[in-house]
KOLMARLUM-67421 format. One record per residue: residue number from 1; residue in three letters; chain; z, y, x of N, C-alpha, C, O in turn. Coordinates in nm, 3 decimals. Example, Ala and Ser with C-alpha at 12.3 -4.5 7.8 and 13.67 -1.06 7.14 Angstrom:
2
1,Ala,A,0.780,-0.569,1.319,0.780,-0.450,1.230,0.780,-0.330,1.320,0.846,-0.332,1.424 $
2,Ser,A,0.708,-0.225,1.285,0.714,-0.106,1.367,0.787,0.003,1.290,0.804,0.114,1.341 $
This chain:
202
1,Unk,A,-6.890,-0.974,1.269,-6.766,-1.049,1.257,-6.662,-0.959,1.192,-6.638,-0.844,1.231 $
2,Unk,A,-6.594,-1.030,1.075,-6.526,-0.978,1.017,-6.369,-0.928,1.111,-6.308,-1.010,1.180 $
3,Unk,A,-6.325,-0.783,1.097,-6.177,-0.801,1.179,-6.077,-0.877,1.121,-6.108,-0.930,1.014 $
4,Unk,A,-5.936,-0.903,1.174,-5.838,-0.987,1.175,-5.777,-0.892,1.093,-5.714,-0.946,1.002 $
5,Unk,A,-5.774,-0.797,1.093,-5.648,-0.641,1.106,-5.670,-0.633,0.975,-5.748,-0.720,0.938 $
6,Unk,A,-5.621,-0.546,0.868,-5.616,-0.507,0.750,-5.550,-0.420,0.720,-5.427,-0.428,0.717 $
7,Unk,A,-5.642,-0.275,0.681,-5.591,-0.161,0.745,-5.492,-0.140,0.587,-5.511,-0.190,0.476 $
8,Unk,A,-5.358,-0.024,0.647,-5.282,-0.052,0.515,-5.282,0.096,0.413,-5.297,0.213,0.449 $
9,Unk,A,-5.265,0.052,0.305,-5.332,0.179,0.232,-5.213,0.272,0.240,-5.105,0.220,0.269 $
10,Unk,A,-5.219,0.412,0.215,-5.174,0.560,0.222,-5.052,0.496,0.116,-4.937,0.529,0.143 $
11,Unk,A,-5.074,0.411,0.005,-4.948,0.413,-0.107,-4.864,0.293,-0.034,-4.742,0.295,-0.027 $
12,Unk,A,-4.952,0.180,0.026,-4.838,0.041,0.113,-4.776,0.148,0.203,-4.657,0.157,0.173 $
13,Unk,A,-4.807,0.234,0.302,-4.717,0.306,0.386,-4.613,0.405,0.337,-4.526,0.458,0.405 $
14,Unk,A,-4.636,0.419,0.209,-4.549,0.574,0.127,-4.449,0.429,0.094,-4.335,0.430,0.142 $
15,Unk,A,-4.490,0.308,0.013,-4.402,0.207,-0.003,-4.264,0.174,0.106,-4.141,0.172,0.110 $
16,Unk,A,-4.362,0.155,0.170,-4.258,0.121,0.309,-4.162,0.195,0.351,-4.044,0.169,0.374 $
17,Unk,A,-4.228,0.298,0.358,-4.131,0.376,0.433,-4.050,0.429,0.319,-3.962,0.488,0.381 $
18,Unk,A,-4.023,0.447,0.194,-3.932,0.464,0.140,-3.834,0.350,0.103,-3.724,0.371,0.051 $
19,Unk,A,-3.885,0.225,0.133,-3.814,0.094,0.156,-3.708,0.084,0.284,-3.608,0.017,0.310 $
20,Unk,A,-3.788,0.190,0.352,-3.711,0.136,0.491,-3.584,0.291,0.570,-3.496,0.303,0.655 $
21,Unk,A,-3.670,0.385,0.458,-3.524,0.482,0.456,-3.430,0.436,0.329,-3.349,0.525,0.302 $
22,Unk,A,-3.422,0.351,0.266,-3.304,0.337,0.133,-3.230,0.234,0.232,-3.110,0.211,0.231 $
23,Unk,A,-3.337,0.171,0.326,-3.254,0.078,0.363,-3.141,0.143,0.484,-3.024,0.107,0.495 $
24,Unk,A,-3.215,0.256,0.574,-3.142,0.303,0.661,-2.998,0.336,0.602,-2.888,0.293,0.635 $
25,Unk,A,-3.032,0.421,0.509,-2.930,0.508,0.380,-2.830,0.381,0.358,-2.712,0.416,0.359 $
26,Unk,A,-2.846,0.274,0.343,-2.762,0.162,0.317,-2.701,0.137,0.410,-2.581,0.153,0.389 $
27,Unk,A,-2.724,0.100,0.517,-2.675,0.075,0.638,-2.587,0.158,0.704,-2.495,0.126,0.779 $
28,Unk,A,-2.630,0.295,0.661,-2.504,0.420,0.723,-2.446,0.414,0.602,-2.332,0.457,0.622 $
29,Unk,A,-2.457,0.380,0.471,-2.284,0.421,0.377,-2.187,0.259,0.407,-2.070,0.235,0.379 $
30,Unk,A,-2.287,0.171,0.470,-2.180,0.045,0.480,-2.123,0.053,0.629,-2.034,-0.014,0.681 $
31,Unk,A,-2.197,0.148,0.680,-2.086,0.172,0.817,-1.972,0.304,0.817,-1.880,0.324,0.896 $
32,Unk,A,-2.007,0.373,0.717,-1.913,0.505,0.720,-1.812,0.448,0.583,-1.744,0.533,0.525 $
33,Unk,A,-1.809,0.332,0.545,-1.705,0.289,0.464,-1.616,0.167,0.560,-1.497,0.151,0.583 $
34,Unk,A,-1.701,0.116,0.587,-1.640,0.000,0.715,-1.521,0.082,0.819,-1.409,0.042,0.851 $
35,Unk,A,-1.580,0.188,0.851,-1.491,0.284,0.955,-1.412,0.318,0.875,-1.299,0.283,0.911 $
36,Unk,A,-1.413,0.370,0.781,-1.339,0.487,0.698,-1.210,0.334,0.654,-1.089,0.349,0.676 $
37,Unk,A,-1.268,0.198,0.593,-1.131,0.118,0.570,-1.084,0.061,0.716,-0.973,0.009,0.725 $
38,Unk,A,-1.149,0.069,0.805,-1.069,0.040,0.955,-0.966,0.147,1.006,-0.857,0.113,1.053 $
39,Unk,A,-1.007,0.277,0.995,-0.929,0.393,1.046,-0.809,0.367,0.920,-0.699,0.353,0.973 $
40,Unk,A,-0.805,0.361,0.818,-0.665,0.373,0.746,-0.608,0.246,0.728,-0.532,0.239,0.632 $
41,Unk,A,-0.625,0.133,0.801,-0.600,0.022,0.794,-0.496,0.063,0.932,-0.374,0.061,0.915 $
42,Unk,A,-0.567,0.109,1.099,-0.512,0.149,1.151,-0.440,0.248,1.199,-0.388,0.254,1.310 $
43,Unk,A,-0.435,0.348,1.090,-0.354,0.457,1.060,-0.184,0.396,1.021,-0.072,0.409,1.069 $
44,Unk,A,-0.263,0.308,0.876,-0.110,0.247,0.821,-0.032,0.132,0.949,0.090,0.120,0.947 $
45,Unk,A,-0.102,0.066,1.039,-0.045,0.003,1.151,0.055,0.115,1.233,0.178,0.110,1.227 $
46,Unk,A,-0.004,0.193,1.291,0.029,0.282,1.386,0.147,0.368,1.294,0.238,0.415,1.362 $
47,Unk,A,0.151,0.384,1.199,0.277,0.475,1.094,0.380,0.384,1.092,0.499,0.414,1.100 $
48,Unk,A,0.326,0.251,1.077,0.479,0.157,1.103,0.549,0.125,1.195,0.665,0.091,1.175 $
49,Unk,A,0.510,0.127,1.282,0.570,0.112,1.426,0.642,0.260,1.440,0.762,0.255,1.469 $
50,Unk,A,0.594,0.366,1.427,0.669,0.475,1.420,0.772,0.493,1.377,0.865,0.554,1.430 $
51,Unk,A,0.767,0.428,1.244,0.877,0.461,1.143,0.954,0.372,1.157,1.068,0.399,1.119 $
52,Unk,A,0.931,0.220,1.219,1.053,0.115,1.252,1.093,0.206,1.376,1.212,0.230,1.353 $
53,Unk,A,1.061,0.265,1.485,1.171,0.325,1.545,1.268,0.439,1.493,1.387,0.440,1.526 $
54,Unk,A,1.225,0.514,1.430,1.277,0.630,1.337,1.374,0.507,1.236,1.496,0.496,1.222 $
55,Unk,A,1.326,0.472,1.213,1.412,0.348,1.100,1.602,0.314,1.196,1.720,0.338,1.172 $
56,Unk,A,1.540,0.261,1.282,1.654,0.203,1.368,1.700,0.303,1.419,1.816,0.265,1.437 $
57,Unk,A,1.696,0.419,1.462,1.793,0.567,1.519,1.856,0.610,1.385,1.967,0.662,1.385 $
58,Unk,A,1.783,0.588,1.267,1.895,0.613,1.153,1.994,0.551,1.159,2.105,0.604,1.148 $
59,Unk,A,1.976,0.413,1.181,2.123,0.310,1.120,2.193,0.394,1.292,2.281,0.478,1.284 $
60,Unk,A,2.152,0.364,1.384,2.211,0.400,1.507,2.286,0.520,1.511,2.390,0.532,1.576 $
61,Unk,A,2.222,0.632,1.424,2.325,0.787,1.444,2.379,0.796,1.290,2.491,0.846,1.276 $
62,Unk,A,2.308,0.752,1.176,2.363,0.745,1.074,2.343,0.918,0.998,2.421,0.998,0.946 $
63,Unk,A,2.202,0.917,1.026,2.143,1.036,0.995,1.982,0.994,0.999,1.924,0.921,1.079 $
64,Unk,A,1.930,1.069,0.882,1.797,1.056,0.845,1.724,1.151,0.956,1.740,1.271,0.982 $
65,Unk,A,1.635,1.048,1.011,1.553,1.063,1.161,1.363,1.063,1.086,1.313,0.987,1.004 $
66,Unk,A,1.305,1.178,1.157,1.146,1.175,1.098,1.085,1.107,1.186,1.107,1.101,1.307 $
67,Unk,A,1.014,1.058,1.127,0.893,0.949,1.264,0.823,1.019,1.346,0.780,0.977,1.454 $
68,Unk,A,0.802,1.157,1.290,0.729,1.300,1.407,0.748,1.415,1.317,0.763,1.437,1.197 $
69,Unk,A,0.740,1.477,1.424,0.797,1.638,1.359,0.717,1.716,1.233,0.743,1.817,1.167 $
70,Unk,A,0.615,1.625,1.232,0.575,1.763,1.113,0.613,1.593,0.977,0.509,1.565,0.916 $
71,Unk,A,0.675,1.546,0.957,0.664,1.486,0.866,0.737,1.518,0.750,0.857,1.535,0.774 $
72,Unk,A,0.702,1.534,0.626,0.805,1.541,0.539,0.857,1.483,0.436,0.858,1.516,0.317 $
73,Unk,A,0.923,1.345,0.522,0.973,1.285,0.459,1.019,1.155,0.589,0.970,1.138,0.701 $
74,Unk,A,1.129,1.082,0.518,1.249,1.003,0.644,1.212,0.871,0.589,1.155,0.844,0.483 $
75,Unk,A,1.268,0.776,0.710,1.278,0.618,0.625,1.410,0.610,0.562,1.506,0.651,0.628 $
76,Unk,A,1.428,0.566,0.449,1.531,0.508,0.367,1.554,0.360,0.336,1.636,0.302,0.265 $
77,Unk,A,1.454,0.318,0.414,1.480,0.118,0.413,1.361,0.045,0.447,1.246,0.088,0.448 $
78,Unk,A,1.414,-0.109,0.483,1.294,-0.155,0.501,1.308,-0.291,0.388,1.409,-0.350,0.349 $
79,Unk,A,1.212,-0.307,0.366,1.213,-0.465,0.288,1.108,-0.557,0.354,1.008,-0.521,0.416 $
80,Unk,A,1.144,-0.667,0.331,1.133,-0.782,0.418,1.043,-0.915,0.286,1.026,-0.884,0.168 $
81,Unk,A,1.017,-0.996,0.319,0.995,-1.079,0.247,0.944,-1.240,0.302,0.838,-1.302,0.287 $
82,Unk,A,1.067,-1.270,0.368,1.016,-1.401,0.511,0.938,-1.474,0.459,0.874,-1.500,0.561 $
83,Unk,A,0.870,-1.552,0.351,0.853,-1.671,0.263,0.662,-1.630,0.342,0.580,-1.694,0.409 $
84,Unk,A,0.670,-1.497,0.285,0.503,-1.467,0.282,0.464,-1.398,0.456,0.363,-1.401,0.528 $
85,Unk,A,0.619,-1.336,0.471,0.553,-1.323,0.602,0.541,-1.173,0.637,0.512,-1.133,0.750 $
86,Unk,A,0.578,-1.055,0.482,0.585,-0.926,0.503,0.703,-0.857,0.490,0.807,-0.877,0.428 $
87,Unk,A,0.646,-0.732,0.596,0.782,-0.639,0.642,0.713,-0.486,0.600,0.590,-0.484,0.591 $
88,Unk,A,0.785,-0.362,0.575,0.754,-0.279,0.574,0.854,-0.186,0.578,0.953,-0.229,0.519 $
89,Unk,A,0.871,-0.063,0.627,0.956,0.062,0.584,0.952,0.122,0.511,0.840,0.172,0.499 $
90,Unk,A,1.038,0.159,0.426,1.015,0.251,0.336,1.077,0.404,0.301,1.196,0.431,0.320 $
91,Unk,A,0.955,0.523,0.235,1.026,0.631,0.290,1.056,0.704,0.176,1.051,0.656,0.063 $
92,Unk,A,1.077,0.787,0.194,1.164,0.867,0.088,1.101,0.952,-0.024,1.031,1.046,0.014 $
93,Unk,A,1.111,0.939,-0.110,0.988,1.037,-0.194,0.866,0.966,-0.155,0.837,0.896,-0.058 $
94,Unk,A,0.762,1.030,-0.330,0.691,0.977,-0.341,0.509,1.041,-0.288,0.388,1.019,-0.289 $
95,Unk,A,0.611,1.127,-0.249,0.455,1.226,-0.180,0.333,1.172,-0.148,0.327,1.051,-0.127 $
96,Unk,A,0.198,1.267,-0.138,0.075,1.157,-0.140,0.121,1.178,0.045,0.112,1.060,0.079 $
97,Unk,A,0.157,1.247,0.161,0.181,1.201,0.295,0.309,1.043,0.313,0.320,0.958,0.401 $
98,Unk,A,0.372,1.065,0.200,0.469,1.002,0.246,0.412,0.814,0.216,0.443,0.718,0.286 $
99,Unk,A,0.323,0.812,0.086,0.236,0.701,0.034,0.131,0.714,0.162,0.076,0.605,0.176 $
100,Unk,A,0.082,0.813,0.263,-0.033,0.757,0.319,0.028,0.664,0.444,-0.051,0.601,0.514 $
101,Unk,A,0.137,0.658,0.461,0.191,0.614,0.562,0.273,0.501,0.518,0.311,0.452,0.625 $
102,Unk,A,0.323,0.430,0.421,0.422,0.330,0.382,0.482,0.344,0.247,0.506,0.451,0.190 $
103,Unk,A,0.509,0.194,0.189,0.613,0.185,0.097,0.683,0.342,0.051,0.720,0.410,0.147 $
104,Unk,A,0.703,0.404,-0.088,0.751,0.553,-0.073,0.891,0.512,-0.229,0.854,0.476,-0.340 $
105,Unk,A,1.018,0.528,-0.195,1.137,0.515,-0.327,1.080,0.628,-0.371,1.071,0.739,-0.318 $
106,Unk,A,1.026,0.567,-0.520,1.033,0.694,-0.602,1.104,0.791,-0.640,1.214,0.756,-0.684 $
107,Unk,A,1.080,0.917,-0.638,1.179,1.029,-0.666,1.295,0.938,-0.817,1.258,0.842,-0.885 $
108,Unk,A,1.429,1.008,-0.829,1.460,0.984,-0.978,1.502,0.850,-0.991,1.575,0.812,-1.082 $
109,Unk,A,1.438,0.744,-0.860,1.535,0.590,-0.933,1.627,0.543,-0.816,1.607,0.594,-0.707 $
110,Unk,A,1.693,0.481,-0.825,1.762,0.420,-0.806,1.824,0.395,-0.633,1.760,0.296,-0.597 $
111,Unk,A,1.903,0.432,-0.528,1.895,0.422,-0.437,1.952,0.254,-0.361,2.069,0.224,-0.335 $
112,Unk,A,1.818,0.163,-0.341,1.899,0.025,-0.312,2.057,-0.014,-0.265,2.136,0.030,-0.182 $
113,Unk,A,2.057,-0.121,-0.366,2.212,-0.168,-0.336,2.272,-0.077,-0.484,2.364,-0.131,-0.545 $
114,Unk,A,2.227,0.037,-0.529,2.291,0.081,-0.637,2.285,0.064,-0.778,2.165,0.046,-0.800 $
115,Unk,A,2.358,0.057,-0.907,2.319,0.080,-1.014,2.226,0.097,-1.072,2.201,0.215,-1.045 $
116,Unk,A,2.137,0.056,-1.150,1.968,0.110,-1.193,1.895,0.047,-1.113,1.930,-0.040,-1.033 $
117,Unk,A,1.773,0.096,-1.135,1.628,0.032,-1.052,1.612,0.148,-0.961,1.617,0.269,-0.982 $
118,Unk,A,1.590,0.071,-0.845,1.478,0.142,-0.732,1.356,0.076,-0.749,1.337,-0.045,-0.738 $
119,Unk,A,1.247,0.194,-0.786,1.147,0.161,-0.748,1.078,0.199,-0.642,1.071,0.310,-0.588 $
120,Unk,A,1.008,0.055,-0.604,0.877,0.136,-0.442,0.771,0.114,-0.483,0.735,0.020,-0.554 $
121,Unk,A,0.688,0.231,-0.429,0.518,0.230,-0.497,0.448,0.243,-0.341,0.491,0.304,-0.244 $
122,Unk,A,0.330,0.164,-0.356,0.259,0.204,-0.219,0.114,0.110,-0.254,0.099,0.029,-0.346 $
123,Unk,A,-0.007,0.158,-0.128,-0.141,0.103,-0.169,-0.166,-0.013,-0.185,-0.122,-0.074,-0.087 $
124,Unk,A,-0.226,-0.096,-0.275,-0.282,-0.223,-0.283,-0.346,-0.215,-0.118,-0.278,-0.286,-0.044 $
125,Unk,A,-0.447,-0.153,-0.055,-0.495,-0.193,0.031,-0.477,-0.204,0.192,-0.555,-0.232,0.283 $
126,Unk,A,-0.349,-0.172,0.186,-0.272,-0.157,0.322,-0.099,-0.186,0.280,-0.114,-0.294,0.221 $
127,Unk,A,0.008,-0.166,0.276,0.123,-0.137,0.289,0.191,-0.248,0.144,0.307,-0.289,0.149 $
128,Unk,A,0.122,-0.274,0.057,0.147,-0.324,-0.046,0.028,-0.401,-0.117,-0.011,-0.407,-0.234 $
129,Unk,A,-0.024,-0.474,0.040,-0.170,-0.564,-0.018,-0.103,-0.683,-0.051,-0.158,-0.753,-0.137 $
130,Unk,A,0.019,-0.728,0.005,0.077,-0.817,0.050,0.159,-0.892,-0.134,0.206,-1.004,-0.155 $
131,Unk,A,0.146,-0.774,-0.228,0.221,-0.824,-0.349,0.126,-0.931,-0.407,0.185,-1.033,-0.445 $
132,Unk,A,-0.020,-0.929,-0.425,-0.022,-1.014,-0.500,0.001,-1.189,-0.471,-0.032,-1.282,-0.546 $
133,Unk,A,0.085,-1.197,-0.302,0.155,-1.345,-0.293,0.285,-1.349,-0.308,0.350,-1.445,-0.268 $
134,Unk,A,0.332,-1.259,-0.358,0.475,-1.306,-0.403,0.465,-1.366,-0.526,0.367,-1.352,-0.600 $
135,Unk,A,0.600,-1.458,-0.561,0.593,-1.558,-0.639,0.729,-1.512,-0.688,0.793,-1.420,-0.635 $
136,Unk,A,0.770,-1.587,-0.798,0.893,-1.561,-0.885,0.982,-1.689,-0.805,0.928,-1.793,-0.768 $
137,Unk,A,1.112,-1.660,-0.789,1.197,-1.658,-0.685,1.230,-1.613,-0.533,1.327,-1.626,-0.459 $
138,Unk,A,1.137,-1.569,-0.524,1.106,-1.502,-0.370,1.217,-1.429,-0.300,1.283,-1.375,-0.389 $
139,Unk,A,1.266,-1.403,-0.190,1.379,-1.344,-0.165,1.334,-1.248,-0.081,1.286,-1.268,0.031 $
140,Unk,A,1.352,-1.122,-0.146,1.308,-0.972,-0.140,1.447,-0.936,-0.042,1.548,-0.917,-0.110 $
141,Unk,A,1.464,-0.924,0.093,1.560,-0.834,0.163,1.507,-0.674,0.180,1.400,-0.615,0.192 $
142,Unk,A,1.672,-0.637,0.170,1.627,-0.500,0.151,1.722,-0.433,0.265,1.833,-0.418,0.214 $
143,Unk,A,1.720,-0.402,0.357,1.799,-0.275,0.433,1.780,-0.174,0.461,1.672,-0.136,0.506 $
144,Unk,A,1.912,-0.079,0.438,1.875,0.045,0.391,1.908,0.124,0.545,1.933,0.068,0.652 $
145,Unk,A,1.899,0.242,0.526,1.916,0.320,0.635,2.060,0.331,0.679,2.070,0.337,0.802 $
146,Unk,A,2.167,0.334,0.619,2.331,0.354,0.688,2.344,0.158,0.724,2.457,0.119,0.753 $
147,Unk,A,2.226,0.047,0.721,2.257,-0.019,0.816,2.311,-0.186,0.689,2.343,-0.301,0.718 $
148,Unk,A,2.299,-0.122,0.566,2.383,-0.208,0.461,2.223,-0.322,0.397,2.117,-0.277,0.354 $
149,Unk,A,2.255,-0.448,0.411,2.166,-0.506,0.326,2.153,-0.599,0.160,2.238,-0.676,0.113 $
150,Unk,A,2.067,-0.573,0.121,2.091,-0.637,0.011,1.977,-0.734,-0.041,1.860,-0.697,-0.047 $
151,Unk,A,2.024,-0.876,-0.083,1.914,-0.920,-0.125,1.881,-0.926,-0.277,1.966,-0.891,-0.359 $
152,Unk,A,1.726,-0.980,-0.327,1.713,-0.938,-0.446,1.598,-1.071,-0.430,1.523,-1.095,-0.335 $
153,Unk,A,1.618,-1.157,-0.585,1.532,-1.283,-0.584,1.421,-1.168,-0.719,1.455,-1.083,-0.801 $
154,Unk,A,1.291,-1.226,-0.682,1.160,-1.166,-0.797,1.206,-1.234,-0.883,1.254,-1.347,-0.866 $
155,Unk,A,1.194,-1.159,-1.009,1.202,-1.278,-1.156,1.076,-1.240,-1.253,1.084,-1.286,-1.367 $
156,Unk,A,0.961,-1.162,-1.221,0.858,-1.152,-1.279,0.726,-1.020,-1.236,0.746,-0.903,-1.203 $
157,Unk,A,0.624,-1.077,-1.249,0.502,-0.999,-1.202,0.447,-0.944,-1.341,0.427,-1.026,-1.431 $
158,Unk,A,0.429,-0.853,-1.356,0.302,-0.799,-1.471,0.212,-0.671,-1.441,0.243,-0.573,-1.373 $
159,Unk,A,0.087,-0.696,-1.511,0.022,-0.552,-1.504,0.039,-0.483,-1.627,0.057,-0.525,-1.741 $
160,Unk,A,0.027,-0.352,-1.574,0.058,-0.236,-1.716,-0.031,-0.138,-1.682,-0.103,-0.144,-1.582 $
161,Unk,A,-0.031,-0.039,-1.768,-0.094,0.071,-1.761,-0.028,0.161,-1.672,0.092,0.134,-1.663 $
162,Unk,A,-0.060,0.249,-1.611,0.014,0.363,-1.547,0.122,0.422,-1.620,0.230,0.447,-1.567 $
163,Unk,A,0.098,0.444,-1.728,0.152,0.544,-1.803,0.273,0.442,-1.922,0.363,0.492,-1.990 $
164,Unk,A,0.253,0.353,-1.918,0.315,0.248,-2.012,0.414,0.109,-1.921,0.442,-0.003,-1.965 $
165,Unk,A,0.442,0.158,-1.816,0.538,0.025,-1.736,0.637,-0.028,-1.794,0.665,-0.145,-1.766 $
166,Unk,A,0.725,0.055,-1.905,0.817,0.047,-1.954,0.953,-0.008,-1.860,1.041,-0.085,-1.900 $
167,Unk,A,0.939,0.077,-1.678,1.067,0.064,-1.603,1.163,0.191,-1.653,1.134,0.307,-1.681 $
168,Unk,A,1.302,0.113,-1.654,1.382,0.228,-1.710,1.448,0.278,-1.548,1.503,0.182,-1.494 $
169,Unk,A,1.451,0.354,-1.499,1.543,0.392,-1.416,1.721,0.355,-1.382,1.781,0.308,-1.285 $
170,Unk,A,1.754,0.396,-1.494,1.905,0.356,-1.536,1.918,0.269,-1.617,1.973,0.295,-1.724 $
171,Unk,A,1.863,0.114,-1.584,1.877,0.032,-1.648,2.016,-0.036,-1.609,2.053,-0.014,-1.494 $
172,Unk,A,2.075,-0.095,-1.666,2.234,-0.165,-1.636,2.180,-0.297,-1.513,2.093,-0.383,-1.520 $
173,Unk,A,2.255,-0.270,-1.429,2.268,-0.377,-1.335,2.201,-0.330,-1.205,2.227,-0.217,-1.164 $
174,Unk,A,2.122,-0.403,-1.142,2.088,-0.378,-1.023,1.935,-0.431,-0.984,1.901,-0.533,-0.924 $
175,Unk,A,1.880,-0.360,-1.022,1.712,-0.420,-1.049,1.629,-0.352,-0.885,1.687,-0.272,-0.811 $
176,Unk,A,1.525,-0.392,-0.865,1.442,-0.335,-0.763,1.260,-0.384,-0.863,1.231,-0.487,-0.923 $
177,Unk,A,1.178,-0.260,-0.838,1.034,-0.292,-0.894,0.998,-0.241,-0.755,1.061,-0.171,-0.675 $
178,Unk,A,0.849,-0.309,-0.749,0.781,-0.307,-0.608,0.609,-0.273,-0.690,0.528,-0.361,-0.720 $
179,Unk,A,0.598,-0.163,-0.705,0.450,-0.159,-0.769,0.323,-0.095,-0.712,0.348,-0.008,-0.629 $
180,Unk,A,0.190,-0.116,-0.735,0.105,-0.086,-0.642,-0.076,-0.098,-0.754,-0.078,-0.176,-0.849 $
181,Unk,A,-0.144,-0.052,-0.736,-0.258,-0.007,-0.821,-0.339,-0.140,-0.852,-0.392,-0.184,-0.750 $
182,Unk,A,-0.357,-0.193,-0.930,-0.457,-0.309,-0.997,-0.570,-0.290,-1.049,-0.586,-0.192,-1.122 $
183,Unk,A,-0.695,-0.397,-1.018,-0.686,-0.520,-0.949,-0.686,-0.480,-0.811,-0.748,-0.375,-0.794 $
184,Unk,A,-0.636,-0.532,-0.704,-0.636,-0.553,-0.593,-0.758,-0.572,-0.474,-0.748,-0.552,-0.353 $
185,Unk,A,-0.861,-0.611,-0.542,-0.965,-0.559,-0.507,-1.039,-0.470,-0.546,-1.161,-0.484,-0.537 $
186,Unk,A,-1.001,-0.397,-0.580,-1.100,-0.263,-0.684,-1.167,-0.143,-0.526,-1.118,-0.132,-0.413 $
187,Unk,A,-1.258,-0.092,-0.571,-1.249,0.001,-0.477,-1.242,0.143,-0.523,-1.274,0.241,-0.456 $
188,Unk,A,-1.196,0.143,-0.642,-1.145,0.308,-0.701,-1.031,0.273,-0.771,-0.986,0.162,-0.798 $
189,Unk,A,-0.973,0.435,-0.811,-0.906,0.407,-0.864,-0.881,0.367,-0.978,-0.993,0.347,-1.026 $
190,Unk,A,-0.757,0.326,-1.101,-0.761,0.345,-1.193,-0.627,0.273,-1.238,-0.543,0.215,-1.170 $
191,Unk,A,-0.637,0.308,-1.456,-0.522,0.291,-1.474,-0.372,0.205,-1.438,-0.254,0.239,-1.428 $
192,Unk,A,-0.446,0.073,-1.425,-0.315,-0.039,-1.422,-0.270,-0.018,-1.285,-0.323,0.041,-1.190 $
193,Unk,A,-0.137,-0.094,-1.301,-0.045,-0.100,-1.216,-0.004,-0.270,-1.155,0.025,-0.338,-1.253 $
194,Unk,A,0.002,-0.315,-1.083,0.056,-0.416,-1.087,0.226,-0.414,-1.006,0.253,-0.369,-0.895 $
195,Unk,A,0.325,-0.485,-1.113,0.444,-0.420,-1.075,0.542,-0.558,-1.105,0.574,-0.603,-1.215 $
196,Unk,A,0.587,-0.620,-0.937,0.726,-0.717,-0.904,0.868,-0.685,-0.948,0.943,-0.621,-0.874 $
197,Unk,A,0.898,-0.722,-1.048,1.051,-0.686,-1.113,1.121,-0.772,-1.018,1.063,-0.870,-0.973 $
198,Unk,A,1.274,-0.737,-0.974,1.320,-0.854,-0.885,1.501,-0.752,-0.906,1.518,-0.630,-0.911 $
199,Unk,A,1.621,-0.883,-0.914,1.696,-0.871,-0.955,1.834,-0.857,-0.827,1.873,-0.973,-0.812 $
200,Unk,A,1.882,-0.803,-0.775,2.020,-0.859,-0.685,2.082,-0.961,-0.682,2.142,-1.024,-0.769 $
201,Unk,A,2.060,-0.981,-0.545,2.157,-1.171,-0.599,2.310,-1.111,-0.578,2.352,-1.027,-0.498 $
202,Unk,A,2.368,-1.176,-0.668,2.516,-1.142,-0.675,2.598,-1.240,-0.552,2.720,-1.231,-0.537 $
């Protein structure tokens, strides 16, 4: 009587098992990326809550307050955006600590409420995932740290190159850009920018 069994050859087992370590190998880079976007998902949670209390002892003493002692760098405002539903703080300089934690006013522009453009730069995937639902009219609130607010309606979205935005700093009037790395789902980096022009309402 013939057996049931069918014994498996030396190359089906070399098969397999290199089938079934690519697959292991798969399974640990989709869990050490899964963790790795959970931990800075809840990194950037836990930095905001920090910095909204540090935020509010500014307007309260009227002095730039750090969210913890080794930080280097303060909140200088928060912007708001009720329509969509997002809030964030924003801090001072554009440092890569000060970007791992929130919204960062770029060095050189503009301090809200003033003359020229302020710009804020921060990640598509946490702190500034939230741009690609803003819409043109949107009402961008902005309050700053001595407690003063200002609002600002969007009047246009575009992508650019990094190197080619064509934002002027000292442009006449009272502009705010809100920019952050494109496309929005990418998972590296690269050139474009995607960047919310938005104007002061008078």
């Amino acid at each position: 009587m013939s057996s049931v069994f069918t014994t498996m050859t030396p190359a089906r087992l070399s098969r397999r098992g290199f089938l079934n370590t690519i697959s292991a190998l798969l399974m640990l880079a989709s869990l050490t990326f899964f963790g790795h976007s959970v931990w800075i998902f809840a990194k950037a949670q836990l930095a905001q809550v920090l910095l909204e209390r540090a935020f509010t002892q500014s307007i309260l003493t009227g002095k730039p307050v750090r969210a913890w002692s080794w930080a280097d760098t303060t909140p200088v405002a928060r912007i708001k955006i009720e329509r969509i539903g997002a809030e964030a703080i924003v801090l001072k300089g554009s440092s890569g600590e000060a970007m791992a934690f929130g919204p960062a006013l770029v060095n050189e522009t503009s301090r809200p409420g003033t003359r020229g453009t302020s710009v804020m730069a921060a990640h598509r995937d946490t702190h500034f995932s939230f741009l690609k639902n803003v819409k043109i009219g949107d009402l961008i609130e902005v309050t700053r740290d001595d407690g003063l607010v200002f609002n600002y309606h969007a009047t246009n979205m575009r992508v650019v190159d990094w190197n080619k935005s064509g934002i002027d700093a000292h442009e006449a009037g009272f502009h705010l850009v809100l920019a952050t790395c494109f496309p929005f789902d990418a998972i590296t980096h690269g050139p474009q920018r995607y960047v919310v022009e938005a104007e002061m309402v008078k």
